[in-house]
C-alpha positions as CSV (number, residue, x, y, z in Angstrom):
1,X,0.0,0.0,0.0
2,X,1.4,3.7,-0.6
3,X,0.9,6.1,2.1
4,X,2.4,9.2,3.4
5,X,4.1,9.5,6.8
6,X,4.2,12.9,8.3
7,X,6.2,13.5,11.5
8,X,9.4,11.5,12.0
9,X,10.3,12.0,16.2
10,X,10.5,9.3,18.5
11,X,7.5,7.7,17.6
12,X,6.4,8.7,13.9
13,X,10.3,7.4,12.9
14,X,9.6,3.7,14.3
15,X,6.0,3.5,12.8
16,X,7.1,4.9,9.6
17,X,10.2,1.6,9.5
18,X,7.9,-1.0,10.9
19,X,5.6,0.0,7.5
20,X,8.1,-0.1,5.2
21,X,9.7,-3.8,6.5
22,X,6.0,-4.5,6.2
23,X,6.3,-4.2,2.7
24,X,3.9,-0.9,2.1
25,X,5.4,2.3,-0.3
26,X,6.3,4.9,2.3
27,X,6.4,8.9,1.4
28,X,7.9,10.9,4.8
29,X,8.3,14.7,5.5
30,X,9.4,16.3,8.6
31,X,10.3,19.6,9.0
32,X,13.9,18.5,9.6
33,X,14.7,16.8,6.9
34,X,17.6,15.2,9.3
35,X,15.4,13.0,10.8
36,X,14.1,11.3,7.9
37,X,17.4,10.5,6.0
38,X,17.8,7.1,8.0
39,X,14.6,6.1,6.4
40,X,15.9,6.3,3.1
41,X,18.3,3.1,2.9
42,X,14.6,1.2,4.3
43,X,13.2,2.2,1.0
44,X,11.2,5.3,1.9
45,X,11.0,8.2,-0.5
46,X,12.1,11.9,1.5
47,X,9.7,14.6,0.0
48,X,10.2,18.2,0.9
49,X,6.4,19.1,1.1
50,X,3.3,18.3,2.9
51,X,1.3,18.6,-0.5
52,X,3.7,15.5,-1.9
53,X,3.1,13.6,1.1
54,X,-0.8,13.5,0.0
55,X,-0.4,12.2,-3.3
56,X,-1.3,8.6,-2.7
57,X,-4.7,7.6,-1.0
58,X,-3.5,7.6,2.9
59,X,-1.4,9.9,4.5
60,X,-0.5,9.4,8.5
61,X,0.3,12.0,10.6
62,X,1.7,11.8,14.0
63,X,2.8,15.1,15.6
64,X,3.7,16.7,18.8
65,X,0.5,18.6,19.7
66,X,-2.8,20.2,18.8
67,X,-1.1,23.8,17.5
68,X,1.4,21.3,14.8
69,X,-1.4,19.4,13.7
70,X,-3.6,21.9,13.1
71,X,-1.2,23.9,11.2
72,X,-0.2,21.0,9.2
73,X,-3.6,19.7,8.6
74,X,-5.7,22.8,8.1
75,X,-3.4,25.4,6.7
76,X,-2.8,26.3,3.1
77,X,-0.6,24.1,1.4
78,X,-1.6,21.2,4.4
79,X,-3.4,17.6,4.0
80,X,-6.7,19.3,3.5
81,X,-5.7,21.2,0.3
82,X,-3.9,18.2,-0.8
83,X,-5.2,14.6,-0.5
84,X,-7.4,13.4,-2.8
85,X,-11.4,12.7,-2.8
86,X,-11.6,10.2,-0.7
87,X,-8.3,9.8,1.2
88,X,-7.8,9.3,4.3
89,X,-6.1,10.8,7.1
90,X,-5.1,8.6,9.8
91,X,-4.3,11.1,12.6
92,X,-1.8,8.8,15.3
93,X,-1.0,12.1,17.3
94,X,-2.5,12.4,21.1
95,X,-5.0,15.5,20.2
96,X,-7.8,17.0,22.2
97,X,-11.2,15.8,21.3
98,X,-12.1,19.0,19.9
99,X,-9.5,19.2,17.9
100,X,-10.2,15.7,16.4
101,X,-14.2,17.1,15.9
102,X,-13.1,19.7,13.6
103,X,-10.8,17.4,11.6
104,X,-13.2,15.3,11.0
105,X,-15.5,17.8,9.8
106,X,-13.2,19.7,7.3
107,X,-12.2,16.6,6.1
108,X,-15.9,15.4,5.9
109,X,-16.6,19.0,3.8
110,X,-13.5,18.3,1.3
111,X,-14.7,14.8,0.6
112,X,-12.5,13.2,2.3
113,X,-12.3,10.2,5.2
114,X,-10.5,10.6,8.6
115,X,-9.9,7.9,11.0
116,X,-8.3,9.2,14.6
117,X,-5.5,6.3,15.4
118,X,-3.8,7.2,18.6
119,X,-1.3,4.3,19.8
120,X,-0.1,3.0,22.8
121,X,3.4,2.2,23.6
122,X,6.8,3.8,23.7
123,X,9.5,4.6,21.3
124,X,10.8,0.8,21.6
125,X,7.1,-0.8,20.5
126,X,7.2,1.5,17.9
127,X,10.3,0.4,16.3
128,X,9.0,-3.0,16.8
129,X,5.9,-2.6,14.9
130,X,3.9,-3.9,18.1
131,X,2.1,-0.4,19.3
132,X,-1.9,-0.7,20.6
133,X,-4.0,0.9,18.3
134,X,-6.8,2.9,19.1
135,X,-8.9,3.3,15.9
136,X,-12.2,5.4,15.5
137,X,-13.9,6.1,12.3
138,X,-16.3,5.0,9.4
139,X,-16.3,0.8,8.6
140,X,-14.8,1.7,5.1
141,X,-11.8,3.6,6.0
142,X,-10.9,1.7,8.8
143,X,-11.3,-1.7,6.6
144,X,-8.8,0.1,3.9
145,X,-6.3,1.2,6.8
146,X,-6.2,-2.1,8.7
147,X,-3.0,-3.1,6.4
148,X,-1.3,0.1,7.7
149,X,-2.6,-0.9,11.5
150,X,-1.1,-4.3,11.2
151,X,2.0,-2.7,10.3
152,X,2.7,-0.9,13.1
153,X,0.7,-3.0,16.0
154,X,0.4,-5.9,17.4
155,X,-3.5,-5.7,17.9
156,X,-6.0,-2.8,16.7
157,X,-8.9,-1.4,18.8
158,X,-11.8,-0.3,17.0
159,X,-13.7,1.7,19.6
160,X,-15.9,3.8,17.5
161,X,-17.2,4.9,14.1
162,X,-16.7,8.3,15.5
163,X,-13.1,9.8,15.5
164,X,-13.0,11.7,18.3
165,X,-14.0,8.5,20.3
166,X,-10.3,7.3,19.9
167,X,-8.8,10.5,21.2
168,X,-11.0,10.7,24.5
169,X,-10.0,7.0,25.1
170,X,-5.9,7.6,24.3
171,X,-6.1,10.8,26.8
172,X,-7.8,8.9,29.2
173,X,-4.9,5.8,29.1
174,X,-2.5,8.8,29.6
175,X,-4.2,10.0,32.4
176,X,-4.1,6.7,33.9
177,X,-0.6,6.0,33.3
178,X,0.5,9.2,35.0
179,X,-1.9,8.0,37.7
180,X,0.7,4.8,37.7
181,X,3.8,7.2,38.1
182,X,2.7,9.3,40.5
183,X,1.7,6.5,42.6
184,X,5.2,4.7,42.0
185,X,7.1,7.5,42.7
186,X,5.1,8.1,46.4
187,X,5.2,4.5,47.1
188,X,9.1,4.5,46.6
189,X,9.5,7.5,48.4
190,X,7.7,5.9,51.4
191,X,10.3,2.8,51.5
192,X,12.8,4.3,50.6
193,X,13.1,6.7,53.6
194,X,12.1,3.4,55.5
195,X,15.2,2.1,54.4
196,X,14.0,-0.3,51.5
197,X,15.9,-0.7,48.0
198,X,14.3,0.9,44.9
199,X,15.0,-2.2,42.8
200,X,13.9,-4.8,45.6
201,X,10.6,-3.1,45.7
202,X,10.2,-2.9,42.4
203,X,10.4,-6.3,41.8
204,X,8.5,-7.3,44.8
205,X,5.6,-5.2,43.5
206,X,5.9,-6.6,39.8
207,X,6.4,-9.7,40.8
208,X,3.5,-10.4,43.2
209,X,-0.1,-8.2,42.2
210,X,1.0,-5.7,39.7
211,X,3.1,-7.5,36.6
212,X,1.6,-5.4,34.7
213,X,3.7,-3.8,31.9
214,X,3.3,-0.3,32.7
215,X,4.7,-0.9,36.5
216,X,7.8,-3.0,35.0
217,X,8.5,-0.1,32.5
218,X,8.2,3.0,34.7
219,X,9.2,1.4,37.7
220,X,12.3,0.5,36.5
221,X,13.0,4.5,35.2
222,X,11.8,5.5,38.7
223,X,14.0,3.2,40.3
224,X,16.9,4.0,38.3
225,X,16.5,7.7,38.5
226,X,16.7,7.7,34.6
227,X,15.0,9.9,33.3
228,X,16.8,11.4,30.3
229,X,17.3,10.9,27.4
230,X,13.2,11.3,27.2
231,X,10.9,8.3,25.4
232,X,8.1,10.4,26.2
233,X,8.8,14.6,27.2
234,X,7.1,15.4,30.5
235,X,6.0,18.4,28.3
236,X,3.7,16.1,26.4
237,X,2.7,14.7,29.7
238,X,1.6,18.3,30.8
239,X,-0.3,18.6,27.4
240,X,-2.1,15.3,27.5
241,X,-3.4,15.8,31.2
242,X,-4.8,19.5,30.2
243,X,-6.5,18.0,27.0
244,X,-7.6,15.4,29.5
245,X,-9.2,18.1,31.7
246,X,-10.6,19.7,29.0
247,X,-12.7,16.7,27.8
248,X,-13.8,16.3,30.9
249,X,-14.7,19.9,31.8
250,X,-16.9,19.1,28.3
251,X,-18.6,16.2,29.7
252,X,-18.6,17.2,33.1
253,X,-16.6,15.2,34.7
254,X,-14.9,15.7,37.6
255,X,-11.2,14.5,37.6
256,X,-9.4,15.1,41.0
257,X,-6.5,13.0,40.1
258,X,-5.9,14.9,37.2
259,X,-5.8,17.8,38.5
260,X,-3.6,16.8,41.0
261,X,-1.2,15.8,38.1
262,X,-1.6,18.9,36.7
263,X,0.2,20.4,39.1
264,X,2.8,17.8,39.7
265,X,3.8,18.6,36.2
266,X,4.3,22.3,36.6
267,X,6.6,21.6,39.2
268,X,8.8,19.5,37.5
269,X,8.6,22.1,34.5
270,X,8.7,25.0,36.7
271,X,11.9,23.3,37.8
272,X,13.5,22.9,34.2
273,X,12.2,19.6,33.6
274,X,10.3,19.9,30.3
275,X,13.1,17.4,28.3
276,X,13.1,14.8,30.7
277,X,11.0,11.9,30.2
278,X,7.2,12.2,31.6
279,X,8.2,9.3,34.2
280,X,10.4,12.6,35.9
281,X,7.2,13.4,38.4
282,X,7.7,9.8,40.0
283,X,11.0,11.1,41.1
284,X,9.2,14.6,43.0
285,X,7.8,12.7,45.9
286,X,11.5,11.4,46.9
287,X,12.5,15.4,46.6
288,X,9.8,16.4,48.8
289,X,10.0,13.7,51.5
290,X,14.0,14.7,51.6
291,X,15.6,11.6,50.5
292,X,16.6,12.5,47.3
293,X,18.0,15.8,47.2
């Protein structure tokens, strides 16, 4: 299958390689073109424009944040002016559900299908083509994107025919996942000042009741105090908890949690944390109990 790839950071590069060693035509731009040279000797073509990106009948985007994909999507020159009557945009990036509305309506007015295909997983499942895809949109243009879906997952959620249905359900895995770290990093801070070993509790707790993935991953970074270089910027962790917040304010829904990371958020950006990886606000309860200066 040809498709487009737009946005080549630590995710969009791995999804865009685990395509093309699935065998499908791949198209990239990024703004820096740096980033996708390495694509090039795994067969992808390097265009210099969003408009050549949109030639074929898919084009995937997966950017940083509402203000890039907005830009990209809606402004002059961008995927709207340039994909064909009925292409399809498969939007990857974690937007807000409003955000994700109106894309699906300007797309809807240009004659043209969107699907909303946030994933789950870090840089490493990306490379490996085994991300959890969260798919929302009508039967036809999810059927003629599964190929692209098995490419770069290892199973494919279809949740609604609605695209915005996707995004609320990414934002609120997010939220729960920073839930996850916050709670790691106050539990640790607890034993540790009692006097028990990072890495011994860690294992403790993933090897009895919670051997769930999430608590082996970010466990481990808590643990190991490593938070840089960043799989996921606590910047975007900021972002997704405030688009969280908003979709709730929508549906009124009180979120207490979330507002609670919120703030834990700011302090750790307040504090020049924005490059570190999101897992960073696990490491603030140790700071404030004293033990980890």
């Amino acid at each position: 299958m040809k498709v487009g790839f737009v946005g080549l950071g630590h995710m969009g590069g791995g999804m865009a390689a685990s395509l093309l060693k699935a065998g499908h035509e791949v198209t990239v731009y990024n703004r820096t073109r740096a980033k996708a040279e390495p694509l090039i000797a795994q067969g992808a073509r390097v265009v210099a424009s969003i408009a050549d990106a949109c030639r074929d009948s898919a084009v995937i985007t997966m950017l940083a944040n509402d203000n890039a994909v907005e830009g990209l999507v809606l402004g002059k020159g961008g995927i709207i002016d340039s994909l064909p009557k009925r292409g399809i945009h498969i939007s990857s990036s974690t937007i807000s559900v409003a955000l994700s509305e109106a894309l699906a309506k300007a797309h809807a007015k240009a004659g043209q299908r969107f699907v909303a295909a946030p994933v789950f997983g870090r840089p490493n499942l990306a490379a490996a083509g085994q991300l959890f895809v969260i798919a929302a949109g009508s039967q036809d243009a999810i059927a003629a994107a599964t190929p692209l879906f098995d490419a770069i997952g290892q199973k494919t959620f279809v949740v609604s025919e609605t695209p915005k249905a996707a995004n609320l359900v990414k934002l609120s895995g997010n939220f729960l996942i920073a839930v996850v770290i916050e709670s790691l990093g106050e539990a640790m801070a607890l034993v540790g000042k009692g006097g028990i070993g990072r890495h011994q509790y860690v294992d403790i707790l993933t090897s009895t009741l919670f051997s769930a993935p999430v608590y082996k991953t970010y466990g481990a970074l808590i643990a190991d105090k490593k938070f840089s270089p960043a799989g996921f910027a606590a910047a975007l962790g900021q972002k997704d908890i405030r688009l969280t917040l908003a979709a709730a304010e929508e549906l009124c829904v009180p979120l207490p949690l979330a507002s609670l990371l919120r703030d834990r958020f700011l302090t750790l950006m307040a504090h020049g944390g924005d490059d570190l990886d999101w897992s960073a606000i696990g490491g603030l309860a140790a700071k404030d109990a004293g033990e980890d200066g």
